[in-house]
C-alpha positions, 0 to 999 in steps of 0.5 A: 262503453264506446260512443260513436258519432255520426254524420249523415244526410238528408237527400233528395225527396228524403229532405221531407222526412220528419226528424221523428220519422228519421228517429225510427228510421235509425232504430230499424237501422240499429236493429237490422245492422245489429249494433250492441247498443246501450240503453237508458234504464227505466220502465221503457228503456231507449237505446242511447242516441243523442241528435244535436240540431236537427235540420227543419222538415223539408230542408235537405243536409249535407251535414246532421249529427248524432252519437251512440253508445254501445255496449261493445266495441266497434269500428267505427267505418265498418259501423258506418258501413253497415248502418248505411246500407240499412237506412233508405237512400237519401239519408246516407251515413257518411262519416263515423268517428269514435268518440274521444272528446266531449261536447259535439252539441257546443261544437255546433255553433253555425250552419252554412245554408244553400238557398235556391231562389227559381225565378229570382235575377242574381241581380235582384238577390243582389240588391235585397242582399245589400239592403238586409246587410246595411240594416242594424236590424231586421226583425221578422214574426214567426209561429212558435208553439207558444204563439207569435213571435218577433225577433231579429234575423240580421244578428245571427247572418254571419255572410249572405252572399248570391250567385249564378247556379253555374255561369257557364250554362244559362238556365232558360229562367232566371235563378239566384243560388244565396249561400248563407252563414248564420249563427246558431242563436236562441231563438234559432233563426232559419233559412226561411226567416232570412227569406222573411227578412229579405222580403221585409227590407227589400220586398224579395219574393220568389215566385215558388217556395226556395230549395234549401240545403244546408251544406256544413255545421260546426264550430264558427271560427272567428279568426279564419271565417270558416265553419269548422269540422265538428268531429275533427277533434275526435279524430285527432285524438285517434291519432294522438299519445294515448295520454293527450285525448282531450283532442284539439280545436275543430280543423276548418271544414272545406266548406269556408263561411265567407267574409265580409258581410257581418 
């Protein structure tokens, strides 16, 4: 049995998809691309797939993950191809690797987050910024399925920082771009709860609903800040003797997590 892991992405006016509408997307996709997949046994047999730590409905993502187990052997940039072309465009698959270690889900330990405040001055993010850093902690209230409730958002924020959308071409309203680097803890704290927060301590509140992507996911390096590649070591141990398949650490990611706000 080969497992392939796959990064793909949620675009466009596709962030809105649901992650179980995206689910049977995938399996049309399976089915047309005629991949040999395995399947669960039991009365009602499932193919294979595991998704880890889907992103919220309405939040766009350069970086989602899952893996599949087929029955028979592929490779996994045609697979890649071929799986691409049957899904809808917005949600792209954009890397395959064979699988070669174990644990993906452990290795997706942060997210980094774009979050654009339309109507929000950089300076105003700015200072909203300052007061939720300096804070020990930030507790907000949100619905969970089983009723209210309460938690810190400030532990789990790696790096919160703002900026301009692009300082060379002024916008005709004010606009502020957060980049946000958070831990994945229990429970999760999300993009919009980091809203919740910066309106707690600082009254921020953007005039209409922000625009949220999330731009990588992976394993938190502590040493160099970054958010690493997930399936680095996967394709390390394509590469590697035969005899050392256990792969390595992730490589950092190109997108860096930032210091010096924790």
């Amino acid at each position: 049995m080969q497992r392939i892991r796959l990064r793909y992405t949620k675009r466009g006016r596709l962030r809105f998809t649901s992650h179980r509408d995206f689910q049977r997307a995938f399996e049309r996709a399976l089915r047309r691309a005629e991949v040999p997949m395995a399947y669960s046994a039991g009365f009602t047999p499932h193919p294979k797939v595991s998704y880890a730590n889907a992103a919220p409905t309405g939040t766009g993502s350069e970086a989602e993950y899952l893996e599949i187990a087929l029955t028979d052997h592929r490779d996994p940039a045609e697979l890649r191809k071929l799986l691409d072309e049957s899904l809808p465009a917005g949600l792209d698959v954009v890397d395959a690797v064979e699988a070669r270690t174990s644990g993906l889900a452990d290795r997706l330990t942060a997210s980094v987050w774009e979050l654009r405040l339309d109507g929000v001055p950089v300076e105003e993010a700015e200072q909203a910024i300052a007061a939720f850093v300096a804070a020990d902690a930030v507790e907000v209230r949100r619905k969970t399925k089983n009723g209210m409730r309460t938690f810190d958002t400030r532990g789990a924020v790696v790096d919160l920082k703002a900026s301009c959308p692009q300082p060379d071409r002024p916008e005709e309203q004010p606009c502020a771009i957060l980049r946000l680097v958070v831990r994945h803890v229990t429970p999760a704290v999300r993009p919009d709860d980091v809203l919740s927060g910066l309106r707690a301590v600082a009254d921020l509140a953007p005039p209409v609903p922000a625009a949220v992507t999330r731009l990588a996911q992976g394993l938190f390096d502590e040493e160099s800040g970054t958010v690493t590649d997930p399936l680095a070591p996967d394709r390390e141990a394509v590469t590697a003797a035969p005899a050392d398949r256990s792969g390595a650490a992730g490589a950092a990611a190109t997108v860096p997590a930032g210091t010096g706000s924790a």
